[in-house]
C-alpha positions as CSV (number, residue, x, y, z in Angstrom):
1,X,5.6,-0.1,8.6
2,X,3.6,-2.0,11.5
3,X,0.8,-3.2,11.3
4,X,-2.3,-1.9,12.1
5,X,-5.2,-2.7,14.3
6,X,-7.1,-3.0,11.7
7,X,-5.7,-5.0,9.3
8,X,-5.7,-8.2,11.7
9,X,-9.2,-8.6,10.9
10,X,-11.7,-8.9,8.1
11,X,-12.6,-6.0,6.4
12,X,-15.6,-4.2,8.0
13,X,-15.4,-6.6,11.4
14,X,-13.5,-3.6,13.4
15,X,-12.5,-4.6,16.9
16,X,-12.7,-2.3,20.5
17,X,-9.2,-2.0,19.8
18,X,-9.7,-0.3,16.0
19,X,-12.8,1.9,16.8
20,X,-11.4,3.1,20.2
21,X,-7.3,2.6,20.1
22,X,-5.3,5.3,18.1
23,X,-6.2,7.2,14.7
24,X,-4.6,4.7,11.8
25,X,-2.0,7.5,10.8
26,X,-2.0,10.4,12.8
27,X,-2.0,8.4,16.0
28,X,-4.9,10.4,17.8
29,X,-6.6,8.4,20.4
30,X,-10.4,7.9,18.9
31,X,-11.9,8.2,22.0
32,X,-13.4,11.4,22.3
33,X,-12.7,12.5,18.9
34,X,-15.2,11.5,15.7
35,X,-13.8,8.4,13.6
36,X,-14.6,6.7,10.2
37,X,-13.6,3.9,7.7
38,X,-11.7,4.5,4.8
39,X,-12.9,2.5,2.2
40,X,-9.3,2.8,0.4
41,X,-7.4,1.5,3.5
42,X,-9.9,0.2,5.4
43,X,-8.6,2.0,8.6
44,X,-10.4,3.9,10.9
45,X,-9.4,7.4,11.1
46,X,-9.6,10.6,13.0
47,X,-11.9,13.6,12.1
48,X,-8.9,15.3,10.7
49,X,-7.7,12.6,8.7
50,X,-10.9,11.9,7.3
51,X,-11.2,13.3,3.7
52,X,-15.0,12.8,4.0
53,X,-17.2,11.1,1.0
54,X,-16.0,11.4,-2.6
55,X,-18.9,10.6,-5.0
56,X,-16.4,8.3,-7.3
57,X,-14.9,7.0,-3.8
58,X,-16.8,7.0,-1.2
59,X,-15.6,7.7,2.3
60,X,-11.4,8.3,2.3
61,X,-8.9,9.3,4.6
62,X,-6.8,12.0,3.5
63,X,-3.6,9.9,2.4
64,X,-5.4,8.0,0.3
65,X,-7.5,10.8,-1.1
66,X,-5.8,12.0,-4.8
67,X,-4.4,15.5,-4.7
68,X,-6.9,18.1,-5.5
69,X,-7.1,18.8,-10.1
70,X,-4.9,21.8,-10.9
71,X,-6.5,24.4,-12.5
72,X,-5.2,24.8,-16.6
73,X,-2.9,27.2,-16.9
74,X,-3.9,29.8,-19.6
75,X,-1.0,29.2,-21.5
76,X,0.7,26.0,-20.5
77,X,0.0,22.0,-22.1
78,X,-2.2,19.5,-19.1
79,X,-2.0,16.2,-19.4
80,X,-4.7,13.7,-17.7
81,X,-3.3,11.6,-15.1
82,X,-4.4,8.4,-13.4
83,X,-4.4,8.4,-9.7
84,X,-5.3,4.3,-8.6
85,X,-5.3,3.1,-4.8
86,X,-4.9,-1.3,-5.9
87,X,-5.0,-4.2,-3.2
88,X,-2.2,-6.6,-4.6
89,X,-2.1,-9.6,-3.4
90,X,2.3,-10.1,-3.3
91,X,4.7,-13.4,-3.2
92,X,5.9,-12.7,-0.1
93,X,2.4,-13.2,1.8
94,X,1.1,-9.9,2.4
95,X,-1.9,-8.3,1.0
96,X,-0.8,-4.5,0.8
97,X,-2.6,-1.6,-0.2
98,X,-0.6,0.6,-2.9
99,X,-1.5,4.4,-4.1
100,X,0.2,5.3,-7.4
101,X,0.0,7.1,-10.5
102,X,-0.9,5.3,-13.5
103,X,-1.5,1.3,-14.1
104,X,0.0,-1.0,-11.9
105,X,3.6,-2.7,-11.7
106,X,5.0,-5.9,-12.2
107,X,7.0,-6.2,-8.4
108,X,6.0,-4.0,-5.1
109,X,8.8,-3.5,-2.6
110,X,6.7,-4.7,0.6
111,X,8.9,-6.2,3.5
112,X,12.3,-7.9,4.1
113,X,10.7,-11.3,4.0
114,X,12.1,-12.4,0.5
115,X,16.0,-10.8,1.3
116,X,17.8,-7.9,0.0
117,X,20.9,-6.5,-0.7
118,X,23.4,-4.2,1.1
119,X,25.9,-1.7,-0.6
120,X,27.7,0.9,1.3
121,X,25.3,0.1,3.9
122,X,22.4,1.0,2.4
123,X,19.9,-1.8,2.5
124,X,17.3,-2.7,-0.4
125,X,15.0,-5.1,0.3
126,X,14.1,-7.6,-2.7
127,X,10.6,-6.7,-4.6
128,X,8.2,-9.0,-4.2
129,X,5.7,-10.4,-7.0
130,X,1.9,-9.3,-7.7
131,X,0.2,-12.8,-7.3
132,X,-3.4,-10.6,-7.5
133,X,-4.9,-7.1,-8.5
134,X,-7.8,-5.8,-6.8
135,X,-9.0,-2.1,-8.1
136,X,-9.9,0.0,-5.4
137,X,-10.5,3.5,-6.8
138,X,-9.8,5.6,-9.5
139,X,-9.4,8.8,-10.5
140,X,-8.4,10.9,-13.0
141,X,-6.6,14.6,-12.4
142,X,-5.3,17.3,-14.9
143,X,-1.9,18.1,-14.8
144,X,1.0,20.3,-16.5
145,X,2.5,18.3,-19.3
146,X,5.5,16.2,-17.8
147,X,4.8,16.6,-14.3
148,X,6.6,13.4,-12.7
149,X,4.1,10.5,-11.8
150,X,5.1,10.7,-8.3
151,X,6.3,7.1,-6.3
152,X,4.8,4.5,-5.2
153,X,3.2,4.3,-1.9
154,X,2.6,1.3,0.5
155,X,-0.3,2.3,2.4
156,X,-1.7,-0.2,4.2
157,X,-0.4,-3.9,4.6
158,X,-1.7,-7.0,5.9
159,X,-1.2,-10.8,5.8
160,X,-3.1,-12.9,3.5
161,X,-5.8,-14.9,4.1
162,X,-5.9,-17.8,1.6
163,X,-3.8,-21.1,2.2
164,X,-0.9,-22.2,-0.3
165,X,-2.0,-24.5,-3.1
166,X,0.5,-26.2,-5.7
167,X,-0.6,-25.6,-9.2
168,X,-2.1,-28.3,-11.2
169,X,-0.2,-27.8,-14.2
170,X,3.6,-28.6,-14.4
171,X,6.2,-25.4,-14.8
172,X,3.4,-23.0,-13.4
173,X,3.8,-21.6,-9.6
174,X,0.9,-21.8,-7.1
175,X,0.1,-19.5,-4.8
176,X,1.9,-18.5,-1.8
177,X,-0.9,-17.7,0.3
178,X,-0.6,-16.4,3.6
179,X,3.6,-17.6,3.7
180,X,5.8,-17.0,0.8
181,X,6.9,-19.5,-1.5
182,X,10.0,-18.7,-0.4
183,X,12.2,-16.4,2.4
184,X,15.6,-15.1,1.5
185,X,18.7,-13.9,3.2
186,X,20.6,-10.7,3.2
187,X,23.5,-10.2,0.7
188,X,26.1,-7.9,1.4
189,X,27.6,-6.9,-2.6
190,X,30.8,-5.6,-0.8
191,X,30.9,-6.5,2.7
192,X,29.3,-3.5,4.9
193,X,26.4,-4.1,6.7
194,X,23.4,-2.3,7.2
195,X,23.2,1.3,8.9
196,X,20.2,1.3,11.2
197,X,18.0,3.6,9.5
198,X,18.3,1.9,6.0
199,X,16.8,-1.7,8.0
């Protein structure tokens, strides 16, 4: 995923090149066509994109938006889900914005920065650590009894914005700040290398 206009920025300091480049998923140029923040994403978006104001979200684009409750069937269980959009700040020096079902996890996959792995020439790139949680809304949906949660999704991701530091005590890590504590290489398990569409 590249990354967009604006993300290179502080959050609410849009650019020219955010409020007047190209819509921050569709692509649309925003020119002649109405635009607005998402406060999930923080991109600016086209009119079509543009889920409107929520009253527990605020304004949203429609990919971060949670999927409309389902109605109870008449004769079937529901179960309430969690629907979360979290800012984490991750080990490998990116700040990314995540929408997922339920609580948080432990490791995002993000980028190729820390390494991965390669079998049969399918590439996996190594997860990188939460360092950070930042809530950014949350919601909660009715659904049939055992639906799946649904994956993860990276929806926005920029760099961060705070310096390394060591940590003051002995055997705990610091931060990594903007860099990652660390970059890793690729490691092929049984000697293939990556097909182009897996990289």
């Amino acid at each position: 995923m590249r990354d967009h206009p604006c993300h290179q920025h502080r959050p609410g300091q849009h650019t020219d090149e955010c409020l007047t480049g190209d819509c921050g998923f569709c692509g649309t140029s925003l020119t002649a066509v109405a635009s607005g923040e998402c406060r999930a994403c923080l991109r600016i978006v086209c009119e079509k994109c543009d889920a409107g104001y929520q009253i527990d979200l605020g304004p949203i684009c429609q990919p971060c938006a949670p999927a409309a409750p389902t109605s109870p069937a008449a004769d079937g269980e529901q179960q309430e889900y969690r629907l979360c959009v979290f800012e984490f700040d991750l080990s490998c020096g990116h700040t990314a914005t995540v929408a997922m079902t339920g609580w948080y996890p432990v490791t995002v996959s993000c980028c190729d920065r820390l390494g991965g792995t390669i079998l049969r020439g399918d590439y996996r790139p190594f997860a990188s650590d939460i360092d950070y949680v930042r809530g950014v809304t949350e919601s909660y949906e009715l659904r049939p009894k055992g639906s799946p949660p649904g994956s993860t999704q990276v929806i926005g991701r920029r760099p961060r914005t705070d310096e390394p530091y060591p940590s003051p005590y002995p055997g705990i890590e610091g931060s990594a700040g903007r860099y990652p504590a660390r970059v890793g290489a690729t490691w092929s398990l049984d000697g293939s290398t990556a097909t182009p569409e897996t990289t």
